[in-house]
C-alpha positions as CSV (number, residue, x, y, z in Angstrom):
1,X,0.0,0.0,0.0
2,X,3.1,2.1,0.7
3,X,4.4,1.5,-2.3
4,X,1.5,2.8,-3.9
5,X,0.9,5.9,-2.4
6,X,4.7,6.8,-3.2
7,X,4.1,5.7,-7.1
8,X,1.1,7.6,-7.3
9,X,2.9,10.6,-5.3
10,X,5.2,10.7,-8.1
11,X,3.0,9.9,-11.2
12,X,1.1,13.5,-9.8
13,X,4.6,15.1,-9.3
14,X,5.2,14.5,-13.0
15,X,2.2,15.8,-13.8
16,X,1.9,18.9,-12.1
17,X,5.5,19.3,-13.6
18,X,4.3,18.5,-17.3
19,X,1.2,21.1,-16.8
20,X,3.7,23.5,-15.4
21,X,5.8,23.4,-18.1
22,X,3.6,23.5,-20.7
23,X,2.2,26.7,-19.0
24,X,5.2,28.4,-19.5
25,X,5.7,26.8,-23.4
26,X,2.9,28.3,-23.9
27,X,3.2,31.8,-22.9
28,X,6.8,31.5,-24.6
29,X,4.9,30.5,-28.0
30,X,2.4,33.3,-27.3
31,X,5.2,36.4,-27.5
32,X,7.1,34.3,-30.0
33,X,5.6,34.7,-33.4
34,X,7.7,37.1,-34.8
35,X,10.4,35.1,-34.6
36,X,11.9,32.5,-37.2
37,X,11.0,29.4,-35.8
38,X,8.6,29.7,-32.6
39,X,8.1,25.9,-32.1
40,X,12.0,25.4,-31.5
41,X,11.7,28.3,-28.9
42,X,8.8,26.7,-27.3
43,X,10.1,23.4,-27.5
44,X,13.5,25.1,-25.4
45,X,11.2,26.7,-23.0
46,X,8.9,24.1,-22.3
47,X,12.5,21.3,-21.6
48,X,14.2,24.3,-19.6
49,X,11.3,24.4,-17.2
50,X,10.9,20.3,-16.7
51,X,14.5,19.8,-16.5
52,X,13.8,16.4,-14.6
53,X,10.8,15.2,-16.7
54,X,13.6,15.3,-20.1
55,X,10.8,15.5,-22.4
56,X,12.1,15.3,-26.2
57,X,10.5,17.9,-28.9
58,X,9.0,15.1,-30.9
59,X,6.5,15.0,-27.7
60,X,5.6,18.3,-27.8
61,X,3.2,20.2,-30.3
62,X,2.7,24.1,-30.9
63,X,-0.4,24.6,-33.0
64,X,-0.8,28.4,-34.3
65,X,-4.6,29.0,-35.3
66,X,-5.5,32.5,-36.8
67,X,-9.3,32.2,-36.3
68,X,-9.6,35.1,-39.0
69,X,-8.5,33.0,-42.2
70,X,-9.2,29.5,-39.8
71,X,-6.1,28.7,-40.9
72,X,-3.3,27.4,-38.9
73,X,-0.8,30.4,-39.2
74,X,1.1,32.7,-36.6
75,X,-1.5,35.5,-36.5
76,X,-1.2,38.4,-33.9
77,X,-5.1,37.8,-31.3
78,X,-4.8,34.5,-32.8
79,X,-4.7,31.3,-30.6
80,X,-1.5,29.0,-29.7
81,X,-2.4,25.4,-28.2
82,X,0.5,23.8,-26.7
83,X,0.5,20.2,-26.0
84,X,3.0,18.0,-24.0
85,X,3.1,14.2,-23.3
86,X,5.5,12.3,-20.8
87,X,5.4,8.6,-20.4
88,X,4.7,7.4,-17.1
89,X,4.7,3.6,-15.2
90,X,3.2,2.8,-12.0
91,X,6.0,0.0,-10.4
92,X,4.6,-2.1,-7.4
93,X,7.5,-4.5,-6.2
94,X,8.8,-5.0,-9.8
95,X,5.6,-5.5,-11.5
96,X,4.0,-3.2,-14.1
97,X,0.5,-2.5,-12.7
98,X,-0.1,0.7,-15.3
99,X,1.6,2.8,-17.6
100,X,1.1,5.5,-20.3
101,X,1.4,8.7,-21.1
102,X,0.4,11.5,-19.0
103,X,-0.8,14.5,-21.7
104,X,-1.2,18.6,-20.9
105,X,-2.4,21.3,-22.9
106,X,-2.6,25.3,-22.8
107,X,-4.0,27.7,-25.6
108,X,-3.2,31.4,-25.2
109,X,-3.7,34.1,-27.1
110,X,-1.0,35.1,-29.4
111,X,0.4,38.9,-28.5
């Protein structure tokens, strides 16, 4: 049962970590989109502030959406929806009992 409650302890460690840095991705991608290549920015931003998580950039998706042309460009009061995964496992005595991914996502309006 111990075990357990120290798993899950973690697991929501993680998570709150993943949501945290995808916050801050997020508001990076929002001020970002005069620059030449926001996603690599975000992506920077979003590993900076989950140093312990390590979460590559293939995990991690920056969608522009102008809702003027409802295309998906970098459009000043347009939206930016950040999304991060991070794989998890819950380990009792050895034994896999569940794993995953744990997922987060943020949309903010782009400045």
């Amino acid at each position: 049962l111990v075990f357990g409650i120290v798993q899950f302890g973690l697991m929501l460690h993680n998570y709150l970590s993943l949501t945290d840095a995808v916050r801050v991705g997020a508001r990076q991608a929002a001020v970002s989109r005069t620059v030449t290549n926001p996603e690599a920015i975000t992506c920077k931003r979003i590993q900076d502030s989950a140093k312990r998580l390590s979460i590559p950039c293939s995990d991690i998706t920056v969608t522009p959406y102008d809702p003027a042309t409802s295309s998906a460009k970098w459009a000043q009061g347009g939206d930016v929806t950040v999304t991060a995964k991070y794989p998890y496992s819950i380990n009792l005595l050895g034994f896999v009992v569940k794993s995953g991914h744990l997922t987060s996502q943020t949309t903010e309006r782009v400045e």
